[in-house]
C-alpha positions as CSV (number, residue, x, y, z in Angstrom):
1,X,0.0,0.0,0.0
2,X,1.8,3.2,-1.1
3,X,1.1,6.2,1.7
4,X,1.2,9.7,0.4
5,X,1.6,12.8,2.8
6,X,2.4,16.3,1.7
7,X,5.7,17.1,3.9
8,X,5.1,20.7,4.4
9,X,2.3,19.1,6.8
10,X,5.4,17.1,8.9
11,X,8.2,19.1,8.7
12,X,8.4,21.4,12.0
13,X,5.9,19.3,14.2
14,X,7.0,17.9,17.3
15,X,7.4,13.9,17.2
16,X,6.5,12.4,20.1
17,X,7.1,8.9,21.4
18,X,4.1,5.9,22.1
19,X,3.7,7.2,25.2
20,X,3.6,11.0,23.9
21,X,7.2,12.1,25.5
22,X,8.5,14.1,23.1
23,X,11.7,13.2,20.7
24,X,12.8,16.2,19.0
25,X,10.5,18.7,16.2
26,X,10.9,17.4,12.3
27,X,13.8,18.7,10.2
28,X,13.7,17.1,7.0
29,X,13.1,13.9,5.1
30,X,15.6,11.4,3.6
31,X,14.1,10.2,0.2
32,X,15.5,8.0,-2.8
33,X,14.6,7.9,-6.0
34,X,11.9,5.0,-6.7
35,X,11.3,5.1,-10.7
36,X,9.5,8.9,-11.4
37,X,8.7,9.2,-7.8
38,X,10.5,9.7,-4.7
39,X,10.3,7.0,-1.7
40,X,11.1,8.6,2.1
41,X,12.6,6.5,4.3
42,X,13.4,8.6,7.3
43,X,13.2,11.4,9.2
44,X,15.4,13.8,10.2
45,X,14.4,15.1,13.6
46,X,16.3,17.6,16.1
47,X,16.2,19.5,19.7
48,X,12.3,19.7,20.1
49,X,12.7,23.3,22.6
50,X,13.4,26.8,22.5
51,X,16.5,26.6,24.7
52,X,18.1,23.9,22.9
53,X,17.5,25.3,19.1
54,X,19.5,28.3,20.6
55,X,22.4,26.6,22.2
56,X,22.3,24.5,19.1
57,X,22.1,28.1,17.4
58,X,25.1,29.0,19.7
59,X,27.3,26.4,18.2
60,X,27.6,28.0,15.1
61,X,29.0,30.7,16.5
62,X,33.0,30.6,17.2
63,X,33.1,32.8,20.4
64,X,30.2,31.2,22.1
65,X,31.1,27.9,21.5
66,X,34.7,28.7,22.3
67,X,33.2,30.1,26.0
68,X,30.9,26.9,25.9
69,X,27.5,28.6,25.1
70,X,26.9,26.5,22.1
71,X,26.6,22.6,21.9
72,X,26.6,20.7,18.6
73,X,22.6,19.9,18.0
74,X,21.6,16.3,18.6
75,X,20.0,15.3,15.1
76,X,18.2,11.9,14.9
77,X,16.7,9.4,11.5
78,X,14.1,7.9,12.7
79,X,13.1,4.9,10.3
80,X,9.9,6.0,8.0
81,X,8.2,2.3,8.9
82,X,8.8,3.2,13.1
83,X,6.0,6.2,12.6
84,X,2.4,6.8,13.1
85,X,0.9,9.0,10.8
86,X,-2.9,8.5,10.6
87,X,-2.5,12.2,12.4
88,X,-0.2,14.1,10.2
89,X,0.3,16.9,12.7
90,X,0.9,15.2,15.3
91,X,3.3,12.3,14.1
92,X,4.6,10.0,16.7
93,X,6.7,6.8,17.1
94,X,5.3,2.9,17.6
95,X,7.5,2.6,20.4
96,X,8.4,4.3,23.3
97,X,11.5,6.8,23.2
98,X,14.9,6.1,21.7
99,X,18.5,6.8,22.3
């Protein structure tokens, strides 16, 4: 059964896990070609805050990272077939959180 989801609906919303702890906010999409179409097979997800999008944010900065401000943003892929997405904006995992 072929699943098609416009991605403007995902990217940005916050992924949560089974139990509805959230895992980080949507990034991006990993696809590969499949014939004239395109076939996703993960998700790139990152810091789900405020804080941590700006110490991420801080990273990119030479003097606050060399002072320690910044940290280098925790990106996850999350496997396309590991998500729920009957709701589209709210897309969470089939299993609890992962590391």
């Amino acid at each position: 059964m072929t699943q098609e989801l416009r991605l403007e609906r995902l990217i940005g919303r916050i992924l949560t896990d089974a139990v509805g702890n959230p895992v980080g906010r949507v990034e991006d999409v990993v696809a590969e070609p499949d014939g004239d179409d395109y076939l996703v097979t993960h998700l790139v997800v990152g810091p789900h805050t405020r804080l941590a999008r700006w110490l991420a944010f801080g990273h990119q900065i030479p003097v606050l990272d060399a002072v320690g401000f910044g940290r280098a943003p925790r990106v996850r892929r999350i496997p396309w077939t590991w998500l729920d997405l009957s709701d589209a904006d709210h897309p969470r995992l089939l299993r609890s959180v992962i590391d």
